[in-house]
Rosetta silent file (secondary structure, phi, psi, omega in degrees, C-alpha in Angstrom):
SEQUENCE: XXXXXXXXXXXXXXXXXXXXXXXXXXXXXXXXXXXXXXXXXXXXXXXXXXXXXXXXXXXXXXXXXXXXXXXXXXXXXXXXXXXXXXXXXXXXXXXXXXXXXXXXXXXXXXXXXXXXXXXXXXXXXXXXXXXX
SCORE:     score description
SCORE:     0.000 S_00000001
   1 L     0.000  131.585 -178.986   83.222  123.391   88.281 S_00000001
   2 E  -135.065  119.235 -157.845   84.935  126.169   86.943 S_00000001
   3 E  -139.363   98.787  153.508   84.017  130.136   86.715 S_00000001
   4 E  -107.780  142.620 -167.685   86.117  132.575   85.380 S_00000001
   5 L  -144.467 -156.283  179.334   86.089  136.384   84.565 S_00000001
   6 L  -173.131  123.375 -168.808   87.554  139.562   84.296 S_00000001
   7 E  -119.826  112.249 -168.678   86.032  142.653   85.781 S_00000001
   8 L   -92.238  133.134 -173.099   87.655  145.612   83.940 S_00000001
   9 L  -177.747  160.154  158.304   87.234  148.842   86.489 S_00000001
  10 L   -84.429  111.758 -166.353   90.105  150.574   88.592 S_00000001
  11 L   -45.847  151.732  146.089   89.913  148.365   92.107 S_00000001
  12 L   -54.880  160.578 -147.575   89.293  150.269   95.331 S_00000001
  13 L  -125.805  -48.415  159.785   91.784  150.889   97.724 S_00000001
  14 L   -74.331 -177.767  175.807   90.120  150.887   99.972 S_00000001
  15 L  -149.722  153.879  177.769   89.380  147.898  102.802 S_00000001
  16 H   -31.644  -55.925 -169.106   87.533  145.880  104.995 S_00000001
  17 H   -61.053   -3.528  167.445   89.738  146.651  107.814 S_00000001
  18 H   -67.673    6.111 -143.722   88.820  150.304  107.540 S_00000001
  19 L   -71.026  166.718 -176.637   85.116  149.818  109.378 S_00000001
  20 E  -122.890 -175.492  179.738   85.099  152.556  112.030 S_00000001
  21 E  -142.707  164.673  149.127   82.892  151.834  115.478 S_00000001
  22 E  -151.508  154.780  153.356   81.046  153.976  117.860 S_00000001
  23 E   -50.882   76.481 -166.743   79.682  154.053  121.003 S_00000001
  24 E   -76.738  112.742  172.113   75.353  153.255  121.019 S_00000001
  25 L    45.300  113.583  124.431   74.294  152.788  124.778 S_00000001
  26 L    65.582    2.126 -171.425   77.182  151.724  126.380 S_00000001
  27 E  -117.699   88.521  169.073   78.037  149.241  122.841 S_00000001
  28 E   -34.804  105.522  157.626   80.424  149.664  120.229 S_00000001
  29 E   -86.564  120.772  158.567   78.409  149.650  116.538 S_00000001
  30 E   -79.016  115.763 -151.941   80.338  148.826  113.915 S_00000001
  31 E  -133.116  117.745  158.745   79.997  150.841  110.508 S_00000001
  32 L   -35.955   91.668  175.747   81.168  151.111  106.958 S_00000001
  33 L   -55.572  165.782  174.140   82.919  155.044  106.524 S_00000001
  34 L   -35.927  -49.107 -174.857   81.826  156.369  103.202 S_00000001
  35 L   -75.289  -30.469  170.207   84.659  155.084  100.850 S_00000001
  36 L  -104.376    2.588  133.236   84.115  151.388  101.555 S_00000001
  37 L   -77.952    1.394 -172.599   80.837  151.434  101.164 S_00000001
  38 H   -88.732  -46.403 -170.457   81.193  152.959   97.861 S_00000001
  39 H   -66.178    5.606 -168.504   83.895  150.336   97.465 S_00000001
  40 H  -106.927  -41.030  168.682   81.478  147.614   98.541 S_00000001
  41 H   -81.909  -16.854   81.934   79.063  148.412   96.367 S_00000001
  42 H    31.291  -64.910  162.817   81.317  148.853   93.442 S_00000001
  43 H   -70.322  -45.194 -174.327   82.093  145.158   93.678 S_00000001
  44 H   -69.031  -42.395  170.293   78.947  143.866   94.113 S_00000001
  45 H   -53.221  -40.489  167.747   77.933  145.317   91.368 S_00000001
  46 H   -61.986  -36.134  179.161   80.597  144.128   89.262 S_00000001
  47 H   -78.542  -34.750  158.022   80.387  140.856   90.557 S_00000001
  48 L   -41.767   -1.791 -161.793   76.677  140.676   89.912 S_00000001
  49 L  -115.757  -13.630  174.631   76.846  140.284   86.136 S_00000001
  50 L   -91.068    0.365 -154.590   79.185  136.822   87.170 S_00000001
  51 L   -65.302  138.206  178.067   77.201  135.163   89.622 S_00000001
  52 L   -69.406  167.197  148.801   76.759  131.268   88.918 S_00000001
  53 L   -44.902  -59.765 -177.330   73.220  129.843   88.629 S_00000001
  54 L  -108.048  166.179  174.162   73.450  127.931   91.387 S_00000001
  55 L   -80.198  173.860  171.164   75.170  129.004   94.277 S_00000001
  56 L   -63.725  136.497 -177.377   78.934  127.083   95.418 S_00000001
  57 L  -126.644  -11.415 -149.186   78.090  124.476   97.818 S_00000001
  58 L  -146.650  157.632  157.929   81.132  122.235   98.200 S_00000001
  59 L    -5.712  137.924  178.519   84.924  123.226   98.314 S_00000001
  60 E  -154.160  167.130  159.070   86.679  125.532   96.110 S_00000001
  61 E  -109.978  139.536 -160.446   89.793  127.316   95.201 S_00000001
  62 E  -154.014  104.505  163.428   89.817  131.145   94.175 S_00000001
  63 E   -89.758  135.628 -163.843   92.099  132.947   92.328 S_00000001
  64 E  -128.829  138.655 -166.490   92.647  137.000   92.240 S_00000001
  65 E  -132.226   86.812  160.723   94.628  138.912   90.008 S_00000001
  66 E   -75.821  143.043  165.607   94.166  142.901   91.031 S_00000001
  67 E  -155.759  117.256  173.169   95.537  145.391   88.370 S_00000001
  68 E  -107.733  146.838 -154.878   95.867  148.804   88.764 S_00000001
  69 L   -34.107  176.387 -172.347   96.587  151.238   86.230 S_00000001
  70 L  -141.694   25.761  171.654  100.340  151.200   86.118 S_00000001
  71 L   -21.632   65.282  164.966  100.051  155.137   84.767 S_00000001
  72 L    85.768  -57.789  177.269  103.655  155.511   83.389 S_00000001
  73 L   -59.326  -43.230 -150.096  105.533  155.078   87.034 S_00000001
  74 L  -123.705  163.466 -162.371  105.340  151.291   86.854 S_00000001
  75 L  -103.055  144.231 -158.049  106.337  148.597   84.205 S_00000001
  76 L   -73.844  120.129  163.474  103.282  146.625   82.614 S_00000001
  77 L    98.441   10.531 -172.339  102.996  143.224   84.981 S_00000001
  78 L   -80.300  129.934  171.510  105.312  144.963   87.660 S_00000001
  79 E   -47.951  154.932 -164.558  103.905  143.598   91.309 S_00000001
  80 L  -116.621  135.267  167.521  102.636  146.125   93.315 S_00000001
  81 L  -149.630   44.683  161.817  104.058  145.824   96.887 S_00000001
  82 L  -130.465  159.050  159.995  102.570  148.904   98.472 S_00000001
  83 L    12.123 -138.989 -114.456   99.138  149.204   99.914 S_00000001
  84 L   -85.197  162.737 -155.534   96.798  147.825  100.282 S_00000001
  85 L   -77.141  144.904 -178.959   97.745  144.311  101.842 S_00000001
  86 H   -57.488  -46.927 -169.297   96.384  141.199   99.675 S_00000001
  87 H   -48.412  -56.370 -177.443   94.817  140.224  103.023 S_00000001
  88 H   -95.968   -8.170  167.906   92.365  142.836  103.260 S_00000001
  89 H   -62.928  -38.900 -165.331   91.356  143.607   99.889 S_00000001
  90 H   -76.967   -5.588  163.938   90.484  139.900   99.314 S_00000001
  91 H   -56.180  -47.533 -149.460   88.192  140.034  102.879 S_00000001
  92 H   -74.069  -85.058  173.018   86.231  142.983  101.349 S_00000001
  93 H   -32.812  -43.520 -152.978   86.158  140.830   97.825 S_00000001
  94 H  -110.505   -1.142  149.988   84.949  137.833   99.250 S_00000001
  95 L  -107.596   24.140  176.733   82.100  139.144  101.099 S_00000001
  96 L   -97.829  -53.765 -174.318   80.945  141.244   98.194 S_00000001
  97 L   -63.776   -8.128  177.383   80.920  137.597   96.534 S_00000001
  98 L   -91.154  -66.591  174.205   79.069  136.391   99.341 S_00000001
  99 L   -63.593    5.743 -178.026   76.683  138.858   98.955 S_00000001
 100 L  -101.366  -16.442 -166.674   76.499  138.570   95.252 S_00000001
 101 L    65.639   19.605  149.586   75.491  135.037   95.889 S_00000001
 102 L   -28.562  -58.599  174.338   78.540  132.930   95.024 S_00000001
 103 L  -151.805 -164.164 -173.107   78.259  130.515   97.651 S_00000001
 104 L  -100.902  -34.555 -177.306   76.578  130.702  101.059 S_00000001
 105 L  -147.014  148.767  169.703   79.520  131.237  103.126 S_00000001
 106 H   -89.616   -3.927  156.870   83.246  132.197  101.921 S_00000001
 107 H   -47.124  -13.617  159.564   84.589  129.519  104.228 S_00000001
 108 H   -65.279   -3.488  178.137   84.124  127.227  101.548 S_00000001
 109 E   -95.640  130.782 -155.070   87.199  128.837   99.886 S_00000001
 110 E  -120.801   -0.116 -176.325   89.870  126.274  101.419 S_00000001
 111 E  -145.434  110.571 -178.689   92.644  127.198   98.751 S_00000001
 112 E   -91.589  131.754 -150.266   93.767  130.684   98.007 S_00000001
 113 E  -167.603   95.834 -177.575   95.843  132.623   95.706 S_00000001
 114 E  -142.619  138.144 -179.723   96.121  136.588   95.316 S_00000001
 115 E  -138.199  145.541 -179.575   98.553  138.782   93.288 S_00000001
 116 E  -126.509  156.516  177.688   98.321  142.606   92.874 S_00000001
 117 E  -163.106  168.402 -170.688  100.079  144.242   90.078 S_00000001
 118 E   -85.501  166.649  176.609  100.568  147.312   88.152 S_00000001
 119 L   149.331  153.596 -174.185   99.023  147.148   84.673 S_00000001
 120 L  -127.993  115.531   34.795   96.798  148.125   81.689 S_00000001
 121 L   -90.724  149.984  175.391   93.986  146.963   81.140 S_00000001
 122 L   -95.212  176.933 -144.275   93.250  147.540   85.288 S_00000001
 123 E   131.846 -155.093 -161.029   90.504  145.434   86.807 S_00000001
 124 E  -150.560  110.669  162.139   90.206  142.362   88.858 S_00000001
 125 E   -97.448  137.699 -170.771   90.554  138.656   87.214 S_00000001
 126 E  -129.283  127.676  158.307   89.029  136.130   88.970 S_00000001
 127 E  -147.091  150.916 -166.052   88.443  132.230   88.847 S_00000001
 128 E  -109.711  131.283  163.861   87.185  129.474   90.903 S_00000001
 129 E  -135.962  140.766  157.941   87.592  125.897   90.953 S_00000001
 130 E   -64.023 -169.533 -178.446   86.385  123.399   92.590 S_00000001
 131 L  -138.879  140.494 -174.357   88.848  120.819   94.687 S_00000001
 132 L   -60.135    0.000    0.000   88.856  117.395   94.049 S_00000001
């Protein structure tokens, strides 16, 4: 099994780790601010047009390439090592893909790989594999 794409768009910035909370009765609620739900929805949409036929069911490995415009400051293919951290962009991605119906749970991705970089065209390349 194999799935690969490229979703040309400029990625969000924002990230899962932004959710804000309040206090409900005596209970912290946990809540998407404005920009990552825009940035949530944003993905899913993009990721909708990739979805397999069936969902993933069995082990997999998933690779992420972010690239954002590299407008002039940065050299085409330079890494990006500012903001935001590979960690939380790819939580955000991988429940968008959950909710896009990739697989059933993203704990099935047991092998990982994410690089951000400056570059034109920007998007987000993506591919999957399964593991033997």
């Amino acid at each position: 099994m194999r799935i690969e794409f490229f979703m040309p768009m400029i990625p969000p910035t924002c990230t899962h780790q932004e959710k804000q909370a309040h206090v409900v009765n005596g209970k912290p609620t946990f809540y998407d601010p404005p920009a990552v739900k825009a940035a949530r929805q944003k993905l899913t949409a993009h990721l909708a047009r990739h979805k397999p036929d069936k969902p993933i069911v069995s082990g997999c490995m998933l690779l992420t390439k972010w690239i954002w415009p590299a407008n002039g400051r940065h050299k085409q293919g330079e890494y990006r090592v500012t903001k935001p951290d590979t960690d939380n962009i790819q939580k955000l991605l991988k429940d968008c893909m959950t909710a896009a119906g990739f697989w059933k749970d993203d704990a099935l991705v047991a092998s990982e790989h994410v690089e951000k970089f400056w570059g034109d065209p920007p998007g987000i390349y993506i591919r999957i594999e399964g593991l033997p």
